[in-house]
Backbone bond lengths (Angstrom), bond angles and torsions (degrees), N, CA, C in turn:
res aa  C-N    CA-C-N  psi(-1)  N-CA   C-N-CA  omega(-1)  CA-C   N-CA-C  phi
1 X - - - 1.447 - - 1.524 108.51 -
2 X 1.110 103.38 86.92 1.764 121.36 173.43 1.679 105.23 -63.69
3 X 1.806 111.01 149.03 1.797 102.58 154.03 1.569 108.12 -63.02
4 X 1.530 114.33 -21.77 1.737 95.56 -160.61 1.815 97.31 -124.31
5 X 1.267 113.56 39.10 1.092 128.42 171.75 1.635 124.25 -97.59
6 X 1.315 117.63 178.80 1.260 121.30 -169.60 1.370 119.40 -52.99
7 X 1.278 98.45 -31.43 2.003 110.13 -177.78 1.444 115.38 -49.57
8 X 1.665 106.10 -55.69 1.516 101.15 -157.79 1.249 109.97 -104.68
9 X 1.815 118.58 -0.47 1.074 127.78 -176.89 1.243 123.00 -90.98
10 X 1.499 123.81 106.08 1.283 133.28 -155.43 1.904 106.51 -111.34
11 X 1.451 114.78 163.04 1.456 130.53 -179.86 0.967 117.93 -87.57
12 X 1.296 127.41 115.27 1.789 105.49 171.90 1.464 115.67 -124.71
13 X 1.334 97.79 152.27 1.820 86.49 -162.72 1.989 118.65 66.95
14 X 1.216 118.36 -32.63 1.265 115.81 -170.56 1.362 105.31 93.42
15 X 1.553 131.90 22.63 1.505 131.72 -158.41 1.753 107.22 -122.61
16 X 1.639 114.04 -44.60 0.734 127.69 -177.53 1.791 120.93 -153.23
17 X 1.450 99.01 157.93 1.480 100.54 168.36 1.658 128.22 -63.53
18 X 1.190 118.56 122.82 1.641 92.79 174.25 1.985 102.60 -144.29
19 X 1.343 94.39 162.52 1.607 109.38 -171.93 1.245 136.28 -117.83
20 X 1.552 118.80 86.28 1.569 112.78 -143.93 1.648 99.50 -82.77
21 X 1.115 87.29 144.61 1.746 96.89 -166.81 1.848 100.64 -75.50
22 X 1.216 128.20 -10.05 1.409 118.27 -170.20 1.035 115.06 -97.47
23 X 1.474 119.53 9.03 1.608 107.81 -163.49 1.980 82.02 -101.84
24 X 1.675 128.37 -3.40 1.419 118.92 174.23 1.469 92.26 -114.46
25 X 1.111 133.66 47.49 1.408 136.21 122.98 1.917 93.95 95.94
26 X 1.442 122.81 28.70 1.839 119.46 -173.98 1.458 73.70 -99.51
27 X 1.684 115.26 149.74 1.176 111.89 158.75 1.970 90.55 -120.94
28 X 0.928 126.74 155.50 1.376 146.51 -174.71 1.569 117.10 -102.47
29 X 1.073 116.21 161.72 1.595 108.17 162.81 1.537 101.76 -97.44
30 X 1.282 112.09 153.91 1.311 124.54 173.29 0.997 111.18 -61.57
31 X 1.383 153.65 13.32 1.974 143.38 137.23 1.555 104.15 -79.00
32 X 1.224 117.61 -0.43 1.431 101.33 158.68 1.600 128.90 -113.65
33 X 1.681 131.24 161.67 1.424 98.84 -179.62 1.285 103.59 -80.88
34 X 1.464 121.52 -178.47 1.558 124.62 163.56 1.427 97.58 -92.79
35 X 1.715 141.83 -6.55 1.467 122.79 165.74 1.347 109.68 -75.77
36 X 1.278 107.90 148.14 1.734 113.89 152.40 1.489 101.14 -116.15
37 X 1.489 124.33 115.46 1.381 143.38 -162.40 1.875 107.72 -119.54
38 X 1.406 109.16 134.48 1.301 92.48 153.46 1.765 110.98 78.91
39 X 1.160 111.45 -149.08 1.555 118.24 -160.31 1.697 96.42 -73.90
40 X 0.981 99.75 -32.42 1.794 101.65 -174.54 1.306 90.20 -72.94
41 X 1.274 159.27 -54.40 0.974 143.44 -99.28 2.204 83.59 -120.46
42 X 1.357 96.85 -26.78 1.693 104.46 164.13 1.917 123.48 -66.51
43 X 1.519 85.11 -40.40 1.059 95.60 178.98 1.793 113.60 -68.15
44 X 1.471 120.14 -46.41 1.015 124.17 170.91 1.986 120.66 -50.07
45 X 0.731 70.18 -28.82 2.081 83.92 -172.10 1.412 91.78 -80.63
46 X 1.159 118.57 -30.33 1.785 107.92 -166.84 1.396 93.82 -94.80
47 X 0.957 128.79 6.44 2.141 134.20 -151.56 1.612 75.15 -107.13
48 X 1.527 110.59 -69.69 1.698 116.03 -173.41 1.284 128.24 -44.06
49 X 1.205 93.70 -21.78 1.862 95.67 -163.85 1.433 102.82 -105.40
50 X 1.541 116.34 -5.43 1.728 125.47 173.36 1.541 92.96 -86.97
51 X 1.460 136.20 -21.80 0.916 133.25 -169.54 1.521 139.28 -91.65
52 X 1.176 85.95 0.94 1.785 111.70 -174.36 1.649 89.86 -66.65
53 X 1.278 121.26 -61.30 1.402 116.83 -153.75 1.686 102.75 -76.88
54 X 0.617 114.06 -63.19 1.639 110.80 178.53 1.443 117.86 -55.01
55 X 1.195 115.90 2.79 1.745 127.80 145.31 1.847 113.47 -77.10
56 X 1.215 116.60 -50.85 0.953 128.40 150.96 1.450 123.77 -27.25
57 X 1.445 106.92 -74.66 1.508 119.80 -174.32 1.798 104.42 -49.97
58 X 1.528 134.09 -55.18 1.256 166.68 149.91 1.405 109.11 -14.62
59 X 1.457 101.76 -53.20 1.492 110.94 -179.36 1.767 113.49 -64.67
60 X 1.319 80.26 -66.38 1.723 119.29 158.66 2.036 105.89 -16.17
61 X 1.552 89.09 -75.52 2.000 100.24 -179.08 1.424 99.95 -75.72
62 X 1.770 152.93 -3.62 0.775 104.35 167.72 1.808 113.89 -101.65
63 X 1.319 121.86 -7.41 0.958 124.45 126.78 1.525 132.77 21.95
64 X 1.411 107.17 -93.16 1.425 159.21 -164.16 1.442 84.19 -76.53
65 X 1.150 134.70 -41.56 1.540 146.04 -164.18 1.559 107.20 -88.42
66 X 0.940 111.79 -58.49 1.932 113.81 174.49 1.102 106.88 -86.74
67 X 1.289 140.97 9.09 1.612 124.13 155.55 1.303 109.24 -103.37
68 X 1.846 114.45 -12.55 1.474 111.59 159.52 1.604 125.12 -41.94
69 X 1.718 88.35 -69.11 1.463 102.65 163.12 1.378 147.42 -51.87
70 X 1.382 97.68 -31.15 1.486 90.61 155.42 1.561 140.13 -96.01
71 X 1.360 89.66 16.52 1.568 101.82 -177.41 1.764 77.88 -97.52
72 X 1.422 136.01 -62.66 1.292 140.36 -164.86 2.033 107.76 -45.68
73 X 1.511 92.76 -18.50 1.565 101.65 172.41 1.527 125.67 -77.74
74 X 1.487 95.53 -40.97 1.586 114.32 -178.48 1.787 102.46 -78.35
75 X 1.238 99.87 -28.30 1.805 86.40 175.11 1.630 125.11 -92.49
76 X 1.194 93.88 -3.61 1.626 112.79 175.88 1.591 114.98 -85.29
77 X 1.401 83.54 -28.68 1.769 94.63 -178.42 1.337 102.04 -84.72
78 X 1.218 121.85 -36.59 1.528 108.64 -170.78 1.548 94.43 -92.82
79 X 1.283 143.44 -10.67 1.593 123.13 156.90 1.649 104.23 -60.02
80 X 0.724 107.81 -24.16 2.089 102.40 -177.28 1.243 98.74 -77.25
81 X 1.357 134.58 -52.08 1.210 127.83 -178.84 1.474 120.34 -49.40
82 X 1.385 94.34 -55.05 1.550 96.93 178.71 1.558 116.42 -45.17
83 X 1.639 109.57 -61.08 1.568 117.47 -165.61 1.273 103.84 -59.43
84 X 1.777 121.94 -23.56 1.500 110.36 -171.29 1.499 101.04 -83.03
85 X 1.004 133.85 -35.29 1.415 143.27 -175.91 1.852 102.84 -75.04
86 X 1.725 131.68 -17.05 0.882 123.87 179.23 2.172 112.54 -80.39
87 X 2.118 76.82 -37.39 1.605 79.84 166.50 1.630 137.83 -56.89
88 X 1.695 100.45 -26.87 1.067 111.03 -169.32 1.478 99.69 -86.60
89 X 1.227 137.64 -20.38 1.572 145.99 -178.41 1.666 96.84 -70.99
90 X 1.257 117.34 -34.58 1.547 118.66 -160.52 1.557 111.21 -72.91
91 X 1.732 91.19 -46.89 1.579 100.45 -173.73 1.028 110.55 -74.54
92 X 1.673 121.04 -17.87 1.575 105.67 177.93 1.675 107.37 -90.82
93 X 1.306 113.58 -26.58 1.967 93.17 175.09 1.530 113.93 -74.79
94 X 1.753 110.84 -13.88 1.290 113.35 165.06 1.561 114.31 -45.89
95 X 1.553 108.92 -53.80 1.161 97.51 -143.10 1.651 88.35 -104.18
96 X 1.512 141.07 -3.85 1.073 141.17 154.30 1.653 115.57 -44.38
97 X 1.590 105.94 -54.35 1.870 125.36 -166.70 1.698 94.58 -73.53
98 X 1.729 140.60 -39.74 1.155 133.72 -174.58 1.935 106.02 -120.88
99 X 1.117 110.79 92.30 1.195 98.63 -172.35 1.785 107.24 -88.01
100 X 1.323 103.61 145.82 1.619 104.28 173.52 1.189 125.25 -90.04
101 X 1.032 114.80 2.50 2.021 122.24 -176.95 1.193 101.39 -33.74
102 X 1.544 145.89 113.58 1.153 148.06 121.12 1.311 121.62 2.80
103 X 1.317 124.37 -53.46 1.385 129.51 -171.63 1.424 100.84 -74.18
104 X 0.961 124.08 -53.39 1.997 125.18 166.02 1.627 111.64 -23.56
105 X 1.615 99.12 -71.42 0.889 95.59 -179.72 1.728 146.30 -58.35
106 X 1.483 93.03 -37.34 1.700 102.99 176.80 1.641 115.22 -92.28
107 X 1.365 105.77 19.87 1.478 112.04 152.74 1.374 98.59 -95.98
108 X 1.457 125.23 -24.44 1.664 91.55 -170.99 1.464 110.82 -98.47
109 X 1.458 129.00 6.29 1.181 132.33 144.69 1.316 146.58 -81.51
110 X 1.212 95.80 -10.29 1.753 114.73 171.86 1.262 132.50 -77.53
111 X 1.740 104.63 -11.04 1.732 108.54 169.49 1.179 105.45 -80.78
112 X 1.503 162.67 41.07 1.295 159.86 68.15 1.847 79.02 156.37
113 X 1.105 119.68 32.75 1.181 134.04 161.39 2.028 111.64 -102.65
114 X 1.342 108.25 101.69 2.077 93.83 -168.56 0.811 87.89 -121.39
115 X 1.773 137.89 27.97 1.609 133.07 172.45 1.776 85.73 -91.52
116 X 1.389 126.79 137.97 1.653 122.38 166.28 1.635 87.66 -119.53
117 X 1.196 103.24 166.05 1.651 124.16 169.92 0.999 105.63 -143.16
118 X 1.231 131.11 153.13 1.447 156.08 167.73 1.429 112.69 -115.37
C-alpha cells in the first residue's frame, strides 16, 4: 500500500488519474482542490519517493539532538554537585582555619590582658 499506488488513486471522469489528499488525513483550505490530477499528481509521487531519505536524515538529527541534551543534563547536574559539595568544603576549612570555641577565647582574655589582636 503505496501513497501513489493503486489504493488511493482514483478515476475521475474516466480521463485521468487523480489523488485526493484527504483520504491521508491533509485538510486544505478551500482555494485549493483536494485532487492532485495529472502531471502534478507525477510530479508529487516523484516529490515522495525523494523524500523517504531526508525523513531519515531528520529522524537521524533529531536523535543526535536529544542525546545532546541529555548528556548537557548529566553535565549540568554534576556541575551542581560539584559547587554544592565545593560550598560544603569551604565552610568546613572556614570553620577549621577560625575556630569559635568559647573556651579559646575567654582564656585569652582572662590574663587581665582584654586588648585581643588578630
Amino acid at each position: 500500500m503505496s501513497l501513489c499506488g493503486i489504493d488511493f488513486i482514483t478515476k475521475m471522469d474516466g480521463r485521468q488519474n487523480c489523488f485526493n489528499v484527504t483520504h491521508v488525513g491533509f485538510r486544505l483550505p478551500r482555494r485549493f482542490k483536494d485532487e492532485i490530477c495529472g502531471v502534478e499528481l507525477t510530479n508529487f509521487c516523484t516529490s515522495a519517493q525523494e523524500a523517504g531519505p531526508l525523513y531519515i536524515a531528520a529522524f537521524v538529527g533529531c536523535l543526535v539532538l536529544v542525546i545532546g541534551l541529555i548528556h548537557f543534563m548529566c553535565c549540568l547536574s554534576a556541575n551542581y554537585a560539584h559547587i554544592k559539595d565545593g560550598i560544603k568544603l569551604r565552610k568546613y576549612e572556614d570553620a577549621a582555619k577560625f575556630p569559635t570555641d568559647e573556651t579559646e577565647f575567654s582564656t585569652l582574655t582572662k590574663g587581665g590582658n582584654s586588648k585581643t589582636t588578630y
